[in-house]
C-alpha positions as CSV (number, residue, x, y, z in Angstrom):
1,X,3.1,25.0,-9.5
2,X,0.1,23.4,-7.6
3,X,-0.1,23.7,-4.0
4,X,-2.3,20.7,-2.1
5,X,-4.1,22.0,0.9
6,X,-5.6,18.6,2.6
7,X,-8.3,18.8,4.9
8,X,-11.3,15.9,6.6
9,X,-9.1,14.3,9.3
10,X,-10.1,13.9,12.7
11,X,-10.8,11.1,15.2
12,X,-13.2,8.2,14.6
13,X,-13.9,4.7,16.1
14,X,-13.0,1.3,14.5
15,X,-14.9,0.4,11.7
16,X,-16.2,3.8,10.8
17,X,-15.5,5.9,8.0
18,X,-13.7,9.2,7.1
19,X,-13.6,11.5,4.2
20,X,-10.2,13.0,3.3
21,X,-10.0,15.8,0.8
22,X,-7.1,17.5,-0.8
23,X,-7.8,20.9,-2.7
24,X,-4.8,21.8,-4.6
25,X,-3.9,25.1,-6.4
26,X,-2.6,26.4,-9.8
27,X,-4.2,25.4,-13.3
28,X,-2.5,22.1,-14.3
29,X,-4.0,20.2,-11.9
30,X,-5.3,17.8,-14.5
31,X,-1.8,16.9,-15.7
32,X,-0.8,15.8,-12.2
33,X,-1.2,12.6,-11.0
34,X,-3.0,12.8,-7.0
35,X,-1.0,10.8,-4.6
36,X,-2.2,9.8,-0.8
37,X,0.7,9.0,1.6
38,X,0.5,8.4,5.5
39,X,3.3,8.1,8.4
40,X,2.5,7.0,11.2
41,X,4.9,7.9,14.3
42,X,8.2,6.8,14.4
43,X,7.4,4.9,11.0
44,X,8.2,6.2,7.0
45,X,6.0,8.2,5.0
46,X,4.0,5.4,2.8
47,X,2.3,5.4,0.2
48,X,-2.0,5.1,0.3
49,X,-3.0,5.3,-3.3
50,X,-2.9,7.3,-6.4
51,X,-5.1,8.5,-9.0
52,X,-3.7,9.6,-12.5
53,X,-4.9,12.2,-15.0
54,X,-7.2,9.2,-17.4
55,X,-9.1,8.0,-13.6
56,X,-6.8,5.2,-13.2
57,X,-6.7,4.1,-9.4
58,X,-3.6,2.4,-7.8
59,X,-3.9,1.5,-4.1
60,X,-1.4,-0.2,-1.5
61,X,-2.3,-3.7,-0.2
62,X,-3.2,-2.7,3.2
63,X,-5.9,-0.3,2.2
64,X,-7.0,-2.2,-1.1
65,X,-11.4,-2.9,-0.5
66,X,-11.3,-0.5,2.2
67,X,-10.1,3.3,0.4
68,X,-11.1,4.5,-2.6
69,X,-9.9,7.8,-4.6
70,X,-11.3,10.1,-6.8
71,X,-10.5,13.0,-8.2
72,X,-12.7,16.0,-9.4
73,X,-11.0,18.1,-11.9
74,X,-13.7,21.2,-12.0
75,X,-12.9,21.9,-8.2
76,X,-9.4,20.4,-8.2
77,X,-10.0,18.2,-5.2
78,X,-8.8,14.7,-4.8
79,X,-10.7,12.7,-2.3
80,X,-9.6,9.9,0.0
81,X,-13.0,7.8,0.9
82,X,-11.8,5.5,3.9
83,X,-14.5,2.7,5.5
84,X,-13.4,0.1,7.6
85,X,-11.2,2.2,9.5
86,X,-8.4,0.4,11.9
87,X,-6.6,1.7,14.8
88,X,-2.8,0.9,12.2
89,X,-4.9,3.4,10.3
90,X,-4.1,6.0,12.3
91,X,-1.3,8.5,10.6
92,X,-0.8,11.3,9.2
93,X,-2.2,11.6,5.7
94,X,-0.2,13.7,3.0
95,X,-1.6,14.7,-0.6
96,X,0.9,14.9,-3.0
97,X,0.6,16.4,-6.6
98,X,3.2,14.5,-9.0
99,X,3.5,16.6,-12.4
100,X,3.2,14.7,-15.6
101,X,5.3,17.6,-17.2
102,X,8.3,17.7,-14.9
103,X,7.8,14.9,-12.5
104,X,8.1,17.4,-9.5
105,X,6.0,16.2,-6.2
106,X,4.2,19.0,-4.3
107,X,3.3,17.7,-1.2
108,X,0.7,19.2,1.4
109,X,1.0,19.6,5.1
110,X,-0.8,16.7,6.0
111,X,-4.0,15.8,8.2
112,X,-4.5,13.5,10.9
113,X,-6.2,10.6,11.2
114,X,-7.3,9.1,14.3
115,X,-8.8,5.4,14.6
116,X,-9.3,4.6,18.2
117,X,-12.3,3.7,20.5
């Protein structure tokens, strides 16, 4: 069982940047593929991007040039690097852990992330 702690939110201005990480428990991290999600209020949970266990990136269209993911399987961390920031940015970001073995989701408790001047 892996358990994602996420943690880097916070408020920021248009155009900056912000550095999410998600820190996620247990010893088969490396056979889960790291998910981002956001929900904004009164909106769905939707997907940010996702990083699976070879380094392959996948990324929705409204973030695609501006996020980029990582993953570091030493410290089982994900990352969330986010430039270009918007105020339909703002959300609440969720890390997710999807296992390659039983393709359970283990979702964190989220962090949020303000864009607004």
């Amino acid at each position: 069982q892996v358990q994602p702690v996420e943690s880097g939110g916070g408020l920021v201005q248009p155009g900056g940047s912000l550095r999410l990480s998600c820190a996620a428990s247990g010893s088969s991290f490396g056979r889960n593929v790291m998910e981002w999600y956001r929900q904004a209020p009164g909106e769905e949970r939707e997907f940010v991007a996702d990083i699976n266990t070879g380094g392959t990136t996948r990324y929705a269209d409204s973030v695609k040039g501006r996020f980029t993911i990582s993953r570091d399987n030493a410290k089982n961390t994900v990352y969330l690097q986010m430039s270009s920031l918007k105020p339909e940015d703002t959300a609440v970001y969720f890390c997710a852990a999807l296992s390659t073995i039983t393709a359970r989701r283990y979702w964190g408790q989220g962090t949020q992330v303000s864009v607004s001047s």
